[in-house]
MILUMKOL-615185 format. One line per 2 residues: number of its first residue (from 1); their letters; for each residue x, y, z of N, C-alpha, C. Coordinates in steps of 0.02 Angstrom, whole numbers. Last residue first. Layout:
NUM	A	X:Y:Z:X:Y:Z:X:Y:Z; ...
This chain:
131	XX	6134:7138:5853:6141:7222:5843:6121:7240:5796; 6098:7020:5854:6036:7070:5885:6072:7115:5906
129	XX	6201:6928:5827:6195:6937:5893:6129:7002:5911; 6183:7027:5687:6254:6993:5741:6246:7005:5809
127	XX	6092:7114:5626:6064:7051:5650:6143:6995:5685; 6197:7189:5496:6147:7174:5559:6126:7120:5579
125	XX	6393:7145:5538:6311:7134:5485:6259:7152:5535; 6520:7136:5574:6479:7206:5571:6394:7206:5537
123	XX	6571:7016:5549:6577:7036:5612:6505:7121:5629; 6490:6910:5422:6526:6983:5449:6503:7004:5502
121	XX	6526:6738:5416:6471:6799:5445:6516:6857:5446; 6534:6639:5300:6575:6664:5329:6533:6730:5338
119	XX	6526:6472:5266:6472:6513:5294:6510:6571:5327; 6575:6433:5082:6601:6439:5180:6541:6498:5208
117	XX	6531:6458:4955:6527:6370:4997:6534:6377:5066; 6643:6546:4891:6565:6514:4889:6577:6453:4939
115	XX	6781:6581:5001:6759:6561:4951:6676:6554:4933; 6829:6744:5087:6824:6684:5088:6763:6640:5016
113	XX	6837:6861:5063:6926:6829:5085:6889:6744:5061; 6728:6942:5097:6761:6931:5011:6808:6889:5031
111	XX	6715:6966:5208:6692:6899:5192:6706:6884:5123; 6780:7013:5350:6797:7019:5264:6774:6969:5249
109	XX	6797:7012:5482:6791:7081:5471:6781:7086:5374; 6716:6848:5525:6755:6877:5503:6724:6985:5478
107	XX	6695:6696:5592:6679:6761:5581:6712:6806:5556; 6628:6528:5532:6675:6585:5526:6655:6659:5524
105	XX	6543:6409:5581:6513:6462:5566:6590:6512:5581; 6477:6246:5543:6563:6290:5571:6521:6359:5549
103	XX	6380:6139:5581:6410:6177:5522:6434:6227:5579; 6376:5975:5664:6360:6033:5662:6404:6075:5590
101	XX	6496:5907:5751:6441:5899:5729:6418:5980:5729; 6686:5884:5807:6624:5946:5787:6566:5919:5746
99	XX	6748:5793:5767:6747:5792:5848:6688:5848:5866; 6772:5772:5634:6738:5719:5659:6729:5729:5725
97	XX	6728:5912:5541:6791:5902:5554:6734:5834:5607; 6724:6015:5387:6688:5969:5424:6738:5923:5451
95	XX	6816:6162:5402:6802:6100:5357:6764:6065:5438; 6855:6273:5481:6799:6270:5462:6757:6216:5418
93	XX	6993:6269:5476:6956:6272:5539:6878:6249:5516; 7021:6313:5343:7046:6235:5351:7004:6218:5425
91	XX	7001:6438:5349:6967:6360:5292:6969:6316:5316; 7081:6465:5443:7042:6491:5459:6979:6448:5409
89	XX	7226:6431:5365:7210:6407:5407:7126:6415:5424; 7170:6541:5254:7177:6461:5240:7190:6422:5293
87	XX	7206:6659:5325:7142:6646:5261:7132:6582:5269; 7344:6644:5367:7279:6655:5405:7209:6629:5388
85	XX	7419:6604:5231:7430:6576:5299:7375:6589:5344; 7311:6689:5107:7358:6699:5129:7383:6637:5179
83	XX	7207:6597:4975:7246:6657:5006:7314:6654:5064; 7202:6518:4866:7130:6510:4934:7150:6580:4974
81	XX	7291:6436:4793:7260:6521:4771:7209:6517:4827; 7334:6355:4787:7299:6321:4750:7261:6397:4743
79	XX	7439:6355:4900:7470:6344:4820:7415:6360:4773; 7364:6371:5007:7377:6417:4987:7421:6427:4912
77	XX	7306:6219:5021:7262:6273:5005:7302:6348:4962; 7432:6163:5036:7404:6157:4990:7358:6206:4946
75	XX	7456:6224:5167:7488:6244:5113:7474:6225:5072; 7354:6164:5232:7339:6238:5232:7375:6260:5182
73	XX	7370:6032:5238:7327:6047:5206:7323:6123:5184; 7502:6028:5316:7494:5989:5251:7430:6027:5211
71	XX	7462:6084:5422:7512:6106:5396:7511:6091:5325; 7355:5987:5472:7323:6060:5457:7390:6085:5403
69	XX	7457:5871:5490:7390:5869:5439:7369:5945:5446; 7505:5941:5593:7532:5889:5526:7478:5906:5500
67	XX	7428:6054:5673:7457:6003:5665:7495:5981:5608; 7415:6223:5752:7439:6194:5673:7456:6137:5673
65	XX	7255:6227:5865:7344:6207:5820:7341:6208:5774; 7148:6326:5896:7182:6300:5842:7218:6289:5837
63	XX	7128:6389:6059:7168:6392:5988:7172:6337:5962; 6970:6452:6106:7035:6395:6123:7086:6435:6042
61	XX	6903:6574:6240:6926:6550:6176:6976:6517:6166; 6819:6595:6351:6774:6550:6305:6807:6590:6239
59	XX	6908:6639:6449:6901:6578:6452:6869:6576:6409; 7035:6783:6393:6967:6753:6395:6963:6677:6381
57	XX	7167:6807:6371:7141:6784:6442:7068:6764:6439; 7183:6791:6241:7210:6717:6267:7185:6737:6339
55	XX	7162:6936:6198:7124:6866:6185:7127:6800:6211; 7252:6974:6259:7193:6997:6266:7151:6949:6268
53	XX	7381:6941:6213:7370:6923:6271:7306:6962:6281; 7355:6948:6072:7360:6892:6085:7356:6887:6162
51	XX	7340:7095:6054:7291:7059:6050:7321:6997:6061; 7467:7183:6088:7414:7173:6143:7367:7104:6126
49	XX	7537:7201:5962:7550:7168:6016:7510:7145:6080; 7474:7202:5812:7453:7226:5882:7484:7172:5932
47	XX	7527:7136:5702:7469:7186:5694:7477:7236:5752; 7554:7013:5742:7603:7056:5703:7593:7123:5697
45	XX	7443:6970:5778:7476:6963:5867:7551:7024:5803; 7357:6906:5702:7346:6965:5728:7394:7009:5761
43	XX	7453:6807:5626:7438:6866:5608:7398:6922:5633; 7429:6727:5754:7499:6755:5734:7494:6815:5675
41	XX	7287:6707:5735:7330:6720:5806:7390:6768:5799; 7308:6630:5653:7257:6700:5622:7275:6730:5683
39	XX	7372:6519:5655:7388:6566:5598:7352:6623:5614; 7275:6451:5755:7331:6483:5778:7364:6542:5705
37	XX	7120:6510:5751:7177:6457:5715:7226:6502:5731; 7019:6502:5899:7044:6554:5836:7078:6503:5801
35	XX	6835:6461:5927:6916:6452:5919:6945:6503:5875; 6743:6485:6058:6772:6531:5998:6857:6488:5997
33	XX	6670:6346:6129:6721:6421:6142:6715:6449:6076; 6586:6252:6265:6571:6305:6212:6631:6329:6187
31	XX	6600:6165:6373:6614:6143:6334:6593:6186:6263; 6470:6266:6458:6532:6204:6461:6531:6175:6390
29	XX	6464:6449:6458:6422:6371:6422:6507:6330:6416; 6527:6555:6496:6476:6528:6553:6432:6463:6502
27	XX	6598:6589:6384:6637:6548:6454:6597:6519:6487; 6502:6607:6302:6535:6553:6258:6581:6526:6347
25	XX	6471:6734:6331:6419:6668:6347:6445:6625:6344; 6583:6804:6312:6564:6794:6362:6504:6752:6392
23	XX	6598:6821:6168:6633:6765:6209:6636:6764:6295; 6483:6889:6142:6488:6800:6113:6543:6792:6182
21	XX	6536:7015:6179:6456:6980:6195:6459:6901:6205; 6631:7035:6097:6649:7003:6187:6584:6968:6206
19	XX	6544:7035:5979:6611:7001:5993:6613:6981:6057; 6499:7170:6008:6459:7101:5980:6502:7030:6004
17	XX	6581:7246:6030:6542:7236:6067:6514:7163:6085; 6758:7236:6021:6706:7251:5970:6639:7204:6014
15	XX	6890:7268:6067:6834:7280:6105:6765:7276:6077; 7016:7216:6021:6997:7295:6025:6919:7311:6069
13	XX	6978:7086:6035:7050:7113:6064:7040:7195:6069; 6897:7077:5911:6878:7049:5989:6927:7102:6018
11	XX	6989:7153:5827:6908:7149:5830:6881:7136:5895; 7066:7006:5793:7078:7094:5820:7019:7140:5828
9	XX	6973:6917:5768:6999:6927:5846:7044:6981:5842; 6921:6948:5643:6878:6954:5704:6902:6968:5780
7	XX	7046:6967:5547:6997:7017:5582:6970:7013:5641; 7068:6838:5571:7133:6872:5592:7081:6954:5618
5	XX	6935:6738:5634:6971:6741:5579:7025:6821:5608; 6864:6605:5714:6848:6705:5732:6927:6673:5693
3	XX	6715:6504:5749:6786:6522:5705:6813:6584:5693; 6628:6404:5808:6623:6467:5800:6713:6483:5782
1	X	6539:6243:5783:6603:6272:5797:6603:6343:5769
């Protein structure tokens, strides 16, 4: 599971190469996408009015609900100091989850945001995608 954080999909939404790259293989592979978490949605979409309808026309990206259980857990996270509503949804995306096999790979414009332990790629690193 590929995980694009409040950075990444403003990032996407602006045009960041690497980025559309992905989510243009991610349409032409079934059953592939870039999820965002809806939190990181809403904190982009505060940012820039454009990026939520940018991002939502591309077919290889879903959203993240906020369910019960994500709601429950994300505010936990954020009592417990993990960071903001985005930050911690975008954790909470990335836990080992039973419908995803495999390790979660979060992208992000800030990898200080996120804890030891989360595989969190910078959008700008070399070797992203063989830039």
């Amino acid at each position: 599971m590929i995980i694009l954080d409040t950075s990444a999909v403003t990032a996407l939404a602006g045009g960041h190469k690497a980025l559309n790259l992905l989510a243009g293989n991610m349409a032409r592979t079934p059953r592939d996408f870039l999820y965002v978490p809806a939190l990181c949605l809403l904190q982009a979409e505060t940012r820039d009015e454009n990026v939520s309808r940018v991002v939502l026309a591309m077919s290889g990206v879903m959203v993240d609900d906020l369910n019960t259980v994500a709601a429950v857990t994300v505010g936990t996270m954020m009592r417990d100091g993990f960071g903001g509503p985005d930050t911690c949804h975008a954790l909470y995306c990335a836990l080992p989850r039973a419908e995803f096999t495999g390790t979660s790979i979060l992208l992000t414009g800030v990898e200080d945001a996120y804890p030891p332990g989360t595989l969190a790629i910078d959008i700008d690193s070399p070797g992203m995608l063989g830039f």
